[in-house]
PASEBA-1860 file (N, C-alpha, C; in nm, 3 decimals):
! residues 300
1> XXXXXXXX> -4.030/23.307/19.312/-4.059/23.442/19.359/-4.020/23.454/19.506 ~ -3.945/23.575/19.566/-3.909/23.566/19.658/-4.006/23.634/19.741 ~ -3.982/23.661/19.875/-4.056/23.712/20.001/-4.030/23.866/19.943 ~ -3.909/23.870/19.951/-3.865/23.998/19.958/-3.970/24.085/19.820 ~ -3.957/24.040/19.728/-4.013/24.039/19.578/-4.177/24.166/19.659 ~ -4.244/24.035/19.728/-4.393/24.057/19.752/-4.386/24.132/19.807 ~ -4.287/24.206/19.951/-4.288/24.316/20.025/-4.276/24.453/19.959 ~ -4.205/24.459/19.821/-4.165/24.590/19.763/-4.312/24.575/19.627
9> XXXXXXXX> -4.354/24.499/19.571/-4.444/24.496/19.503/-4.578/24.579/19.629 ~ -4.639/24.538/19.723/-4.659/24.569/19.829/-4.649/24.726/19.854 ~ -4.562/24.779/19.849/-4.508/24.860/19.879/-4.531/24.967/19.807 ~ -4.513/24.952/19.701/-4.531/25.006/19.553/-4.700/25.023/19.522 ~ -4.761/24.917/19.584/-4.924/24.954/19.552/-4.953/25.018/19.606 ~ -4.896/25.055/19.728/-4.982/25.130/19.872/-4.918/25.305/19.858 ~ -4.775/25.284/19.806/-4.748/25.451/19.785/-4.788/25.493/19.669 ~ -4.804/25.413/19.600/-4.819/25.488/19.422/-4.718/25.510/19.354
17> XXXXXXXX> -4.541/25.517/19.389/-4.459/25.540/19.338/-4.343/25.486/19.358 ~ -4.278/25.465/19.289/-4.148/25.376/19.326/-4.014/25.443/19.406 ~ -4.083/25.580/19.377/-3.970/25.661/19.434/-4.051/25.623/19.630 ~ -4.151/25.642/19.668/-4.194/25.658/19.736/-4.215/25.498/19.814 ~ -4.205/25.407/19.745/-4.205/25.276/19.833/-4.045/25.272/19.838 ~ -3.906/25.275/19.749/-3.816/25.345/19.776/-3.801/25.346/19.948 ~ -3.886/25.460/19.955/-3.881/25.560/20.131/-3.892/25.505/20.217 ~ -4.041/25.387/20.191/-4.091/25.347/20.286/-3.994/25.218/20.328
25> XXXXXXXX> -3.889/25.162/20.238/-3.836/25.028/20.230/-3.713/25.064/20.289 ~ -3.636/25.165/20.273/-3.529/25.209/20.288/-3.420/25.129/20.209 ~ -3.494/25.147/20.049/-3.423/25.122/19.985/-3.408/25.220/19.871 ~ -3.289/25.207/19.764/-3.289/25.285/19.673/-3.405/25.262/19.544 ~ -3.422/25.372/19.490/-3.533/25.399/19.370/-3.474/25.260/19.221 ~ -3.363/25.223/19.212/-3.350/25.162/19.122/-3.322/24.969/19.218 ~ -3.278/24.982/19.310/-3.335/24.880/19.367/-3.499/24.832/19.371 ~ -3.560/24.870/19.401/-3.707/24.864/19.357/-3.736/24.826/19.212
33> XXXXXXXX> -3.688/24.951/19.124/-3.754/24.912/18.999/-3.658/24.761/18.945 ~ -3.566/24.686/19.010/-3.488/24.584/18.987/-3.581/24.498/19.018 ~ -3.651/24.519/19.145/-3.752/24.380/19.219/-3.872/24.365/19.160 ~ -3.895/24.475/19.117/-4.046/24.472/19.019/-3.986/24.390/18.869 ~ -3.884/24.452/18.854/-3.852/24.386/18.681/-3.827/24.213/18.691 ~ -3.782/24.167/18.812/-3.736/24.029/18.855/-3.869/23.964/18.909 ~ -3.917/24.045/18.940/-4.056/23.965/18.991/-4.176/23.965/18.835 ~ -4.131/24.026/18.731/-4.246/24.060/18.613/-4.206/23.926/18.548
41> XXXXXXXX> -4.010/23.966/18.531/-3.969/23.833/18.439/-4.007/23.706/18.487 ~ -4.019/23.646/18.637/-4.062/23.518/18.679/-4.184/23.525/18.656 ~ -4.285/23.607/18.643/-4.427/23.559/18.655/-4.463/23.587/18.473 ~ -4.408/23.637/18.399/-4.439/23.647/18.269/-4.524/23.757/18.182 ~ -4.567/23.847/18.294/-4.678/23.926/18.255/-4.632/24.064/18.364 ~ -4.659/24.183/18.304/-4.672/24.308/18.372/-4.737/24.322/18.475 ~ -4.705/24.395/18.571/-4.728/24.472/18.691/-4.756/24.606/18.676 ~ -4.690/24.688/18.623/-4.714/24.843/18.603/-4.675/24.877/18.465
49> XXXXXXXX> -4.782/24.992/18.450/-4.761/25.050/18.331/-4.702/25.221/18.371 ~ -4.699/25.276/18.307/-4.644/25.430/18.257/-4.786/25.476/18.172 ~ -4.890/25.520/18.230/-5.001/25.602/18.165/-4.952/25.763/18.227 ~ -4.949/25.839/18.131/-4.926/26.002/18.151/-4.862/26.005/18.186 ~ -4.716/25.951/18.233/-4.619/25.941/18.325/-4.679/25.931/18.487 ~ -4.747/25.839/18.497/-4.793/25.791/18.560/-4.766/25.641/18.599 ~ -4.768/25.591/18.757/-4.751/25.453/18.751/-4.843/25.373/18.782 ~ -4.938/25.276/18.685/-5.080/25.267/18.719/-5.053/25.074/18.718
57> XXXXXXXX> -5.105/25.001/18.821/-5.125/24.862/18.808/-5.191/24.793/18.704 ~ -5.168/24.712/18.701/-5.220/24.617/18.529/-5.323/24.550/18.584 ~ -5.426/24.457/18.546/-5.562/24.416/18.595/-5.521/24.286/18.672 ~ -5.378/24.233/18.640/-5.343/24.115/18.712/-5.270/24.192/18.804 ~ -5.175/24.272/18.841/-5.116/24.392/18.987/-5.224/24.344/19.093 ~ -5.347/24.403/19.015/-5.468/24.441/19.115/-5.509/24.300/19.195 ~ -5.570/24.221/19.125/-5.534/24.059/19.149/-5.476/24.034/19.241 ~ -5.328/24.010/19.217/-5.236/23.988/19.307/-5.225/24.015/19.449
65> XXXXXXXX> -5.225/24.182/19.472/-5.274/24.258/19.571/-5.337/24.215/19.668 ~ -5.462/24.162/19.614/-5.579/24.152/19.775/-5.476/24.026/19.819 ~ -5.427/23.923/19.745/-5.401/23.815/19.862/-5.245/23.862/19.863 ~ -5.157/23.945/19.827/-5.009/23.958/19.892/-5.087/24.067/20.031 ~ -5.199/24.140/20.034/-5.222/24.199/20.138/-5.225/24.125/20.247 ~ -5.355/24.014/20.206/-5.327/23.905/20.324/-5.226/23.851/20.371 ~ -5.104/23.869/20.275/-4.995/23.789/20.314/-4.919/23.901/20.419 ~ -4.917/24.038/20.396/-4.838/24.162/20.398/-4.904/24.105/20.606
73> XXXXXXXX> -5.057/24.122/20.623/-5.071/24.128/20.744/-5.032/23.998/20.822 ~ -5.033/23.892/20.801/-4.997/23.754/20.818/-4.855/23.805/20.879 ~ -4.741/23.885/20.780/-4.618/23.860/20.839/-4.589/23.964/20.962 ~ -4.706/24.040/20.963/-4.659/24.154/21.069/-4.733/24.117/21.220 ~ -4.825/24.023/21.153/-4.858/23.911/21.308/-4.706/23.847/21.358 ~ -4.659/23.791/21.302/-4.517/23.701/21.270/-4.415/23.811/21.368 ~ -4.436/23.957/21.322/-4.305/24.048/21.355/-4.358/24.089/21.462 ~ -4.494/24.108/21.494/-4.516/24.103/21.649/-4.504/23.986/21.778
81> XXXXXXXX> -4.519/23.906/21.718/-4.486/23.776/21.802/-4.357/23.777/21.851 ~ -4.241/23.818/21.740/-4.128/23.795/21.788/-4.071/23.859/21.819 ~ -4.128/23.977/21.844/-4.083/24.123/21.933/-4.151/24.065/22.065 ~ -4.270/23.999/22.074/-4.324/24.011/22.189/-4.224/23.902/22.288 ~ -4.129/23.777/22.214/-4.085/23.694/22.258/-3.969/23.720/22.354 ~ -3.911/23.830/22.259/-3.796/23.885/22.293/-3.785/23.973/22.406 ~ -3.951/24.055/22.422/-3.965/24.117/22.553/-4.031/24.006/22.626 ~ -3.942/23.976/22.740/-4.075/23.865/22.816/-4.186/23.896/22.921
89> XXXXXXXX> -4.121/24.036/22.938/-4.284/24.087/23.024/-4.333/24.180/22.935 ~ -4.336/24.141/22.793/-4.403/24.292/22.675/-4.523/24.164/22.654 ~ -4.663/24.134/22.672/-4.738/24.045/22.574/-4.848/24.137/22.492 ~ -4.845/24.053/22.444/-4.987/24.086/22.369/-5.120/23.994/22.355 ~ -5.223/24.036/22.341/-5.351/23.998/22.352/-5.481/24.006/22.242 ~ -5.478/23.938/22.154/-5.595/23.981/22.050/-5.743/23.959/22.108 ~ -5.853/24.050/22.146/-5.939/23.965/22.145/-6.029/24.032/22.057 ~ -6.167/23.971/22.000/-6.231/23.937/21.940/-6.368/23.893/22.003
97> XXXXXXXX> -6.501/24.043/22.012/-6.603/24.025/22.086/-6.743/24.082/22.000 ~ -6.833/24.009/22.072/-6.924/24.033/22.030/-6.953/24.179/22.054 ~ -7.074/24.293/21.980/-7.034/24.411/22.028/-7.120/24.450/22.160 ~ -7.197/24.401/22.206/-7.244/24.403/22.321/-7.197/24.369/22.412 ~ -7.110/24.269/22.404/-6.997/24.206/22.506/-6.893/24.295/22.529 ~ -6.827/24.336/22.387/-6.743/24.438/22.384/-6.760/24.556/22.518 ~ -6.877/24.598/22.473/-6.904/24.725/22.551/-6.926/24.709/22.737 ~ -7.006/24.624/22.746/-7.021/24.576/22.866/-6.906/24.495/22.951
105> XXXXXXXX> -6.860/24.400/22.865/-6.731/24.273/22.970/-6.603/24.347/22.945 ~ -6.572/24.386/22.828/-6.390/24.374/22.745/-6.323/24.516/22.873 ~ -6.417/24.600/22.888/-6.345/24.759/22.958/-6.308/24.697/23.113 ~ -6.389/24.646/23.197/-6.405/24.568/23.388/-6.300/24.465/23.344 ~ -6.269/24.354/23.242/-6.184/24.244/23.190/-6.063/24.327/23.215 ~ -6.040/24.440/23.115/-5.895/24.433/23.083/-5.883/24.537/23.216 ~ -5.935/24.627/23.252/-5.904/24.690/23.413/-5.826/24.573/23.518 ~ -5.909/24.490/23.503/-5.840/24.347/23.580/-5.733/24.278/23.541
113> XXXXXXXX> -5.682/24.268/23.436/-5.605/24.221/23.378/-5.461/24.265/23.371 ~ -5.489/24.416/23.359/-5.384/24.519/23.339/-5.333/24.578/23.474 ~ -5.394/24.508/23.550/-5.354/24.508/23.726/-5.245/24.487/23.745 ~ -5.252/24.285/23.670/-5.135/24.201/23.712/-5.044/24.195/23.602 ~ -5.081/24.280/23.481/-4.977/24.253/23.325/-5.032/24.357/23.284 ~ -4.944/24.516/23.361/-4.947/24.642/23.339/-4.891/24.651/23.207 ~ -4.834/24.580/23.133/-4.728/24.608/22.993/-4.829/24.518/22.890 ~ -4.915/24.475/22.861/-4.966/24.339/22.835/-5.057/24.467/22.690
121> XXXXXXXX> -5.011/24.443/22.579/-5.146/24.513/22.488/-5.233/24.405/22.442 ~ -5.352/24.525/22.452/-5.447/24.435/22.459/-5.595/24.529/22.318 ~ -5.535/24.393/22.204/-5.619/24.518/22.093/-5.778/24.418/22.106 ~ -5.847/24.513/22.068/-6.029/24.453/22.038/-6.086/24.499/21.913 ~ -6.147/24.394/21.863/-6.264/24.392/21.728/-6.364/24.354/21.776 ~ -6.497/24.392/21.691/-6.587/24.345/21.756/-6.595/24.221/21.594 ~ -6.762/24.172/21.608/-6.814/24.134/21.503/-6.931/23.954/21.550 ~ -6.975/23.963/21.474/-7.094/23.811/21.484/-7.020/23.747/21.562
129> XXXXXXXX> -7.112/23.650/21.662/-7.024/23.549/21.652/-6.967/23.413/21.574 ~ -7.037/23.423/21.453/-6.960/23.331/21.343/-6.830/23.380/21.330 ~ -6.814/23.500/21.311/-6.713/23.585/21.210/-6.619/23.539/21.372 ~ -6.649/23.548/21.479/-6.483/23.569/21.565/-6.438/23.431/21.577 ~ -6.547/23.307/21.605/-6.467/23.180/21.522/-6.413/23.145/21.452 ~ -6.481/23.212/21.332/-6.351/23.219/21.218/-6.262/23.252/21.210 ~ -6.252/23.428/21.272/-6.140/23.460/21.347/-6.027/23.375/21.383 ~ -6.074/23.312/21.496/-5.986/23.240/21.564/-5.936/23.104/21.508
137> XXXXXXXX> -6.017/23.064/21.457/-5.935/22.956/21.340/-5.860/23.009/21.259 ~ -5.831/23.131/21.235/-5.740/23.202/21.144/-5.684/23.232/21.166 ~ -5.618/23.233/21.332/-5.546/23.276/21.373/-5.543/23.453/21.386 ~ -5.642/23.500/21.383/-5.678/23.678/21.400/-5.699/23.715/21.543 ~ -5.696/23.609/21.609/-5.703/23.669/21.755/-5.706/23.533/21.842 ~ -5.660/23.569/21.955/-5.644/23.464/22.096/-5.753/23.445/22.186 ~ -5.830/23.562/22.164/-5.977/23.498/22.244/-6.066/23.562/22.211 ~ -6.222/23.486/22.221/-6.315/23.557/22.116/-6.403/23.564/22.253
145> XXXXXXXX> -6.498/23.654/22.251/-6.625/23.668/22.363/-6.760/23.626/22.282 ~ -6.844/23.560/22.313/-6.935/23.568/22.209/-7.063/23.488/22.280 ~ -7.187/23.478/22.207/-7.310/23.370/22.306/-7.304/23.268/22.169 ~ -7.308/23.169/22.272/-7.300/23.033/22.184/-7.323/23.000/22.105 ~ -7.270/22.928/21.982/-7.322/22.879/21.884/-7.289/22.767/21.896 ~ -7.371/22.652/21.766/-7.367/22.529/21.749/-7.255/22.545/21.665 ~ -7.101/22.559/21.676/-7.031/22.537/21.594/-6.911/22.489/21.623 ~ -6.867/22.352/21.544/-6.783/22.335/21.618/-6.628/22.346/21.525
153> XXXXXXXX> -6.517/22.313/21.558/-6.368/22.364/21.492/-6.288/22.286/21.594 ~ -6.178/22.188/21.478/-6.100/22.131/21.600/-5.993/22.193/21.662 ~ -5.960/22.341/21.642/-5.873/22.453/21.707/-5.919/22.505/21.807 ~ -6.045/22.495/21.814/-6.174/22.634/21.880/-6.236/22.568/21.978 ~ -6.200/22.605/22.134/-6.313/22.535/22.211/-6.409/22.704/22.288 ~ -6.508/22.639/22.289/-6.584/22.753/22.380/-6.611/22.693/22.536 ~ -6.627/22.801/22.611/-6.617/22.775/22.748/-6.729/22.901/22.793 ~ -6.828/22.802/22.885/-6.922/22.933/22.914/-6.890/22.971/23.012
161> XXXXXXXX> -6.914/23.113/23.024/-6.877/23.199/23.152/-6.982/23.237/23.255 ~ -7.100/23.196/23.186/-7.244/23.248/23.244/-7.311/23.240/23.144 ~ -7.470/23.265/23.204/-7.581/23.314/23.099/-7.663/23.407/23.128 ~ -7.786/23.408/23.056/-7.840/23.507/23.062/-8.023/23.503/23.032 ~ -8.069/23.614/23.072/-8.203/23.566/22.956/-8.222/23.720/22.887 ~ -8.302/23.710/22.786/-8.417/23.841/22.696/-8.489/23.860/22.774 ~ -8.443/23.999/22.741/-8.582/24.080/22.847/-8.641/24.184/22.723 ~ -8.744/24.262/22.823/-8.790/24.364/22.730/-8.767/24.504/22.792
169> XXXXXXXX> -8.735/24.570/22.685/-8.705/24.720/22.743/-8.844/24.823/22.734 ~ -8.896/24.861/22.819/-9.004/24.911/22.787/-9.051/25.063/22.829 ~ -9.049/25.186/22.718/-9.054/25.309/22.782/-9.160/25.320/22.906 ~ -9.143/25.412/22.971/-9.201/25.425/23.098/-9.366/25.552/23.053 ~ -9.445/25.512/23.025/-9.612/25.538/23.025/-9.663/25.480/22.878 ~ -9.574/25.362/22.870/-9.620/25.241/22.713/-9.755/25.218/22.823 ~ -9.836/25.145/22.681/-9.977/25.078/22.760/-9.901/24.936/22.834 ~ -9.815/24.859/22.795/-9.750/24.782/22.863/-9.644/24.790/22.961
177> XXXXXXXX> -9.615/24.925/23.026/-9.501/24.959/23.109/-9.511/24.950/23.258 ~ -9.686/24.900/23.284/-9.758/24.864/23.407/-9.757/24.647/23.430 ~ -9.673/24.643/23.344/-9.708/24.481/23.336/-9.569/24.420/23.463 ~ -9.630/24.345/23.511/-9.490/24.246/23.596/-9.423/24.193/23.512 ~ -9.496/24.111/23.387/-9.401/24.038/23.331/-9.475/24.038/23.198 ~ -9.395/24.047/23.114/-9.476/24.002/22.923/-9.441/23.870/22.888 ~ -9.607/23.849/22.837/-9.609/23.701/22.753/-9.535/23.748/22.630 ~ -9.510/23.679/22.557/-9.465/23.663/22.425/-9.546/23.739/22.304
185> XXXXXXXX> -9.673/23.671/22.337/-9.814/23.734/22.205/-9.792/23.862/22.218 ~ -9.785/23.967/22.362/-9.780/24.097/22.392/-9.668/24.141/22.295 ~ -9.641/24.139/22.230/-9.543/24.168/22.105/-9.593/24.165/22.002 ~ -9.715/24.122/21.998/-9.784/24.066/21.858/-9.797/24.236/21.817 ~ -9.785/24.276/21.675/-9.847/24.423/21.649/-9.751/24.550/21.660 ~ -9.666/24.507/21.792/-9.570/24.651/21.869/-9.473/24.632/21.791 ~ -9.409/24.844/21.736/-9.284/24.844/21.734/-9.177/24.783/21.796 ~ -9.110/24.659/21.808/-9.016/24.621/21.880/-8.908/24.654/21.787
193> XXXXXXXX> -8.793/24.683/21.876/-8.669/24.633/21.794/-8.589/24.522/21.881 ~ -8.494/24.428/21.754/-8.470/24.298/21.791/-8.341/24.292/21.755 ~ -8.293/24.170/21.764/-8.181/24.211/21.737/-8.185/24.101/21.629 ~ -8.069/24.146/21.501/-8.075/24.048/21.368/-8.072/23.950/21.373 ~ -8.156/23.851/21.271/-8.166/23.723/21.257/-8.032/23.642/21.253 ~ -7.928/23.717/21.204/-7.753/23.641/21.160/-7.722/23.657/21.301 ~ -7.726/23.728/21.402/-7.710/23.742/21.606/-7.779/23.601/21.640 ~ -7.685/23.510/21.711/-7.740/23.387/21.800/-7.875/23.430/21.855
201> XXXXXXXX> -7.917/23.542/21.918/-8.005/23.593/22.030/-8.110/23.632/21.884 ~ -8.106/23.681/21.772/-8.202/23.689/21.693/-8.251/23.586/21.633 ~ -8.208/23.469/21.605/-8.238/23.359/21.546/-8.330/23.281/21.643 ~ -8.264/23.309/21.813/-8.364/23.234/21.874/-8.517/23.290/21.916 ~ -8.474/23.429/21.905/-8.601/23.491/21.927/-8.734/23.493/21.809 ~ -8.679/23.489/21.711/-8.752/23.437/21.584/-8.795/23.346/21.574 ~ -8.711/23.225/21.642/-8.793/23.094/21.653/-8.920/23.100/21.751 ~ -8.908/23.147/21.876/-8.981/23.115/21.963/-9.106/23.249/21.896
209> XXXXXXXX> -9.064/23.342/21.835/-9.194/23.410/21.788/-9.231/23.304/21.704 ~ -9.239/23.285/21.582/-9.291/23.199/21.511/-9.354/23.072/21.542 ~ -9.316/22.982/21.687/-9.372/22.890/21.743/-9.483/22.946/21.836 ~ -9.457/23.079/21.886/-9.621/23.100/21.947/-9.690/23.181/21.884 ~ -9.697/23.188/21.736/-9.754/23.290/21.590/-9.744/23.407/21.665 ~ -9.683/23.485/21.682/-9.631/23.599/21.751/-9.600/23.688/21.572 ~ -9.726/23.811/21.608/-9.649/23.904/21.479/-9.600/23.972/21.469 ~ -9.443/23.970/21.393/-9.357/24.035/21.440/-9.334/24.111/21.283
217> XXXXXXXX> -9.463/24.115/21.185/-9.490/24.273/21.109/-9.367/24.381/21.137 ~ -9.418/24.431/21.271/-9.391/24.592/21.372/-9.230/24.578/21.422 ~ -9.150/24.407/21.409/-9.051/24.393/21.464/-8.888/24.507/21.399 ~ -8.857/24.562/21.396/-8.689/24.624/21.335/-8.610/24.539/21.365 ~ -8.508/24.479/21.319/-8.396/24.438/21.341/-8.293/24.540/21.372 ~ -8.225/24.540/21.453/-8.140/24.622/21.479/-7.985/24.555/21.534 ~ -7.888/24.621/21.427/-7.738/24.523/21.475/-7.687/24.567/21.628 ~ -7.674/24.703/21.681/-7.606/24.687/21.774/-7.746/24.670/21.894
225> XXXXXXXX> -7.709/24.574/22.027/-7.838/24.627/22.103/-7.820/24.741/22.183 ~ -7.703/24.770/22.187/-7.729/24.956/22.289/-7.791/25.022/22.250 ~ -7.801/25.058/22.092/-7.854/25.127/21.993/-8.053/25.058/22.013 ~ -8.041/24.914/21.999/-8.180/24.911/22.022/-8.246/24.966/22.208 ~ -8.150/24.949/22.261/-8.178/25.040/22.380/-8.216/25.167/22.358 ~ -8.153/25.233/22.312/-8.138/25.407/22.331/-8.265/25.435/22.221 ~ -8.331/25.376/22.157/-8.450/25.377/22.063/-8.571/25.381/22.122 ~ -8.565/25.224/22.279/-8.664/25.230/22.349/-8.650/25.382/22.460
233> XXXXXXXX> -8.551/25.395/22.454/-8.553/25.484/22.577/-8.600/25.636/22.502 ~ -8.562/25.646/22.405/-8.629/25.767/22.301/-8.815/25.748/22.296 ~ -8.816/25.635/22.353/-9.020/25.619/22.355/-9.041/25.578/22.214 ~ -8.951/25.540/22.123/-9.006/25.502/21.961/-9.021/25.340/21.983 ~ -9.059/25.279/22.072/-9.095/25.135/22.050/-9.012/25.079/22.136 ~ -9.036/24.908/22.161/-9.013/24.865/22.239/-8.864/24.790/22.247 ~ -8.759/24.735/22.352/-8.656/24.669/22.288/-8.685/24.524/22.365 ~ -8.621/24.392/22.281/-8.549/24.255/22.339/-8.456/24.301/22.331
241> XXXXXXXX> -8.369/24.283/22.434/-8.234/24.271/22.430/-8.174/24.141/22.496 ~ -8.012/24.127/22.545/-7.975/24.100/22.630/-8.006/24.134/22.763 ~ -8.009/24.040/22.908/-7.968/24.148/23.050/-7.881/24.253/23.039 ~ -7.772/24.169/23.014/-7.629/24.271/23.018/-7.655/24.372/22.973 ~ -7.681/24.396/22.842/-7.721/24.531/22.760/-7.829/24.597/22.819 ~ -7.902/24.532/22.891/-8.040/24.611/22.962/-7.973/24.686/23.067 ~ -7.871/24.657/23.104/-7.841/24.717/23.246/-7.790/24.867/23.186 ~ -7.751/24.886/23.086/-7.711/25.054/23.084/-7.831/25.115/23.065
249> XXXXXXXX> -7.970/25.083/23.037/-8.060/25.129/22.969/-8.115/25.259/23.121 ~ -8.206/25.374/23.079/-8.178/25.477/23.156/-8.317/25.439/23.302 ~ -8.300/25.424/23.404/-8.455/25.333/23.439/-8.522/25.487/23.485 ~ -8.483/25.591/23.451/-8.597/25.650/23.455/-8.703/25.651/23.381 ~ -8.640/25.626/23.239/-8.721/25.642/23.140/-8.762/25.517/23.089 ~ -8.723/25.420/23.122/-8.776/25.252/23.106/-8.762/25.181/23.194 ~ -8.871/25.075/23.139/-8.841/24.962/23.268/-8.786/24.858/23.176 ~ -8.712/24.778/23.267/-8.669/24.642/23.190/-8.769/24.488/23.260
257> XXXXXXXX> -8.874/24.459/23.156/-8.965/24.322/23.235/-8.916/24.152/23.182 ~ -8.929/24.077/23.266/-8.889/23.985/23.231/-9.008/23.905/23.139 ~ -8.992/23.793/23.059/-9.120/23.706/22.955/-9.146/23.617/23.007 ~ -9.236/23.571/22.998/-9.313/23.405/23.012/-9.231/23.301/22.988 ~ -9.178/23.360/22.854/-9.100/23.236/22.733/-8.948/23.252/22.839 ~ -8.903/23.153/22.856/-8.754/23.154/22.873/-8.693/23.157/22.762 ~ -8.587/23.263/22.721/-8.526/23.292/22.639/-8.342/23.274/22.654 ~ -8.324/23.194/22.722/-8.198/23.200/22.753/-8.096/23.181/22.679
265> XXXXXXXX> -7.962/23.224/22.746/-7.861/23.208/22.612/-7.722/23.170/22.704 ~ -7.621/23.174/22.663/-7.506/23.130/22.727/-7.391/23.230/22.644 ~ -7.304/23.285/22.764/-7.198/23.361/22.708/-7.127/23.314/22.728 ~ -7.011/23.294/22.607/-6.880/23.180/22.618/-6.782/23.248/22.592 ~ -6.649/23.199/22.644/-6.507/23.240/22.602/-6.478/23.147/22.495 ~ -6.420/23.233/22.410/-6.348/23.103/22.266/-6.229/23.084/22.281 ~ -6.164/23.042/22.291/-6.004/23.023/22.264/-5.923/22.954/22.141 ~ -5.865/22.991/22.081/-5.748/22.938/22.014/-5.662/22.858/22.050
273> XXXXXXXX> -5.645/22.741/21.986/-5.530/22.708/22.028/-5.386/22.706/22.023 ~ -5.348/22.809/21.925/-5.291/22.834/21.905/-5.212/23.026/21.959 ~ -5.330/23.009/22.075/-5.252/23.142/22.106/-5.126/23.124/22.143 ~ -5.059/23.282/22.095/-4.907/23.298/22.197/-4.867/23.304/22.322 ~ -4.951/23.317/22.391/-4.992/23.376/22.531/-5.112/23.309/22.617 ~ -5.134/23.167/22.585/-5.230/23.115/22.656/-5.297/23.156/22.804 ~ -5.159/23.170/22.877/-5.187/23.199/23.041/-5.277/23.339/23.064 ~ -5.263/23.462/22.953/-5.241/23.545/22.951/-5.445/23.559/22.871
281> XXXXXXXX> -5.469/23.481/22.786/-5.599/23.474/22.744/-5.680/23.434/22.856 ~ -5.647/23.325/22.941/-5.691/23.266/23.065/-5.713/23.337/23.153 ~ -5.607/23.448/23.177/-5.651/23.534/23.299/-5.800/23.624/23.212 ~ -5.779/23.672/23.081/-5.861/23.784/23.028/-6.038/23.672/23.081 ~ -6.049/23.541/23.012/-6.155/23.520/23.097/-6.174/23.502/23.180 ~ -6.096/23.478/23.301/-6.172/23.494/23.428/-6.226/23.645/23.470 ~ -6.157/23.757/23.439/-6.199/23.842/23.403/-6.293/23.895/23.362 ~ -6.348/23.821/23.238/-6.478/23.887/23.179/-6.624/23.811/23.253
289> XXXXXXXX> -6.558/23.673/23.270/-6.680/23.591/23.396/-6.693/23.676/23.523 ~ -6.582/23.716/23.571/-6.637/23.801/23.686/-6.675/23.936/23.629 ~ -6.676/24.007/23.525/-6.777/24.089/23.561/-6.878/24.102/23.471 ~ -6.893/23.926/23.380/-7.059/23.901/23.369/-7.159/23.915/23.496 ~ -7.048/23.797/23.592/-7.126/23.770/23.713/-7.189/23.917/23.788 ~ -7.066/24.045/23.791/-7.064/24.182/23.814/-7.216/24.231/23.782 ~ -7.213/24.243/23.649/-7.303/24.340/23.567/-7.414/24.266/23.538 ~ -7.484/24.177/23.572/-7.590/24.100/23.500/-7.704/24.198/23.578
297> XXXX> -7.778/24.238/23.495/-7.879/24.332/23.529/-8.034/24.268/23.549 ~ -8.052/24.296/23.672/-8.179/24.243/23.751/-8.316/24.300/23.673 ~ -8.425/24.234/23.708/-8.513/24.306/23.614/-8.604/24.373/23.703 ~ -8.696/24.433/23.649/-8.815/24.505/23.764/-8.931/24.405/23.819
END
């Protein structure tokens, strides 16, 4: 089966018509139906049928599909690389952040970045930080932002840029919004929102509730923490967050207090080793370290 074979099969799933992948291929309508018939005879079994005069995939088409998709994006990584090679001041930059990081480091990062490599694209995903390790062992991106995990990959090193601790976000006339600092138990009972148990920062906060029987009944999980910000700041309960994320929070309407418990965490750069553009990932973290160091939000 050839390359070519999988690109017009491909092609054909995504328009619906042969006349119409045809268009997209810039090829002719009976060229196509040649690559489908050469690609049916090697594999032994149908691809498309003719329902109503209609062109509908067979239950093995469908099959096929999800992983020639994977393959379809795989090669257009491939066709960007070697466009990017060919321009030598065109790069490109995948990164891959946590979404709190996202919002806070990736915008001050690439301002800095795009200083000294005005031509330089620079795309962002967010997601866990399991998922951007994986990422990056997969080659889906050149640098991941994320708070540490115990995980290790012999492609994947992490590098911390700083840390941090949990704080609490706390509306301004809570019975606790007069406190210097909250113990841990002071959570026992309260609407908090937290951030999810699958979040590095939720797993540890769960631990340390559960080691000082802390009841966390009243606790929400909540995936993004801006969102658990803008909840406390609405007066519906209390937030843990990150610093970083505490710092957008509105201080008229909350205070941010520091805990008893040290809750600390560490924000790391991931790298690939296999990026295209190593020098070019390197500058993006020094970047995002300086404006961790920037933005780390003081508490009251």
């Amino acid at each position: 089966m050839r390359l070519r074979h999988l690109e017009v099969f491909h092609a054909v799933m995504i328009s619906g018509t042969l006349s119409a992948a045809a268009r997209l291929l810039n090829m002719t309508q009976p060229a196509v139906t040649q690559a489908i018939h050469s690609m049916e005879l090697q594999l032994g079994y149908s691809l498309f049928q003719r329902i109503k005069g209609r062109l509908s995939p067979t239950p093995e088409a469908q099959a096929l599909a999800v992983e020639v998709e994977t393959l379809h994006g795989q090669l257009e990584t491939v066709r960007h690389l070697a466009l990017n090679l060919r321009h030598t001041g065109h790069e490109r930059l995948r990164v891959l952040a946590a979404p709190a990081l996202a919002m806070e480091l990736v915008p001050p990062a690439m301002q800095t970045l795009l200083q000294v490599h005005p031509r330089a694209q620079v795309t962002v995903k967010t997601g866990y930080s399991s998922q951007i390790l994986a990422g990056l062992a997969l080659r889906k991106a050149d640098i991941g932002l994320v708070y540490q995990i115990p995980q290790e990959h012999p492609l994947i090193r992490q590098e911390s840029i700083g840390s941090g601790e949990l704080v609490c976000v706390v509306p301004r006339g809570h019975p606790l919004a007069d406190k210097p600092v909250l113990e841990l138990a002071m959570l026992s009972g309260q609407t908090v929102f937290v951030p999810e148990r699958q979040h590095p920062l939720g797993r540890m906060l769960a631990t340390r509730c559960a080691d000082h029987g802390v009841d966390v009944s009243g606790h929400m999980e909540v995936e993004q923490s801006h969102v658990a910000v803008q909840l406390a700041v609405a007066a519906l309960g209390l937030a843990v967050v990150d610093a970083l994320t505490a710092g957008s929070a509105d201080r008229g309407r909350v205070r941010v207090l520091p805990l008893t418990v040290s809750l600390r965490y560490q924000v790391c750069v991931a790298f690939s080793e296999n990026s295209a553009h190593p020098h070019l990932a390197f500058r993006f973290a020094r970047a995002a370290q300086k404006a961790l160091a920037d933005r780390a939000a003081p508490v009251e």
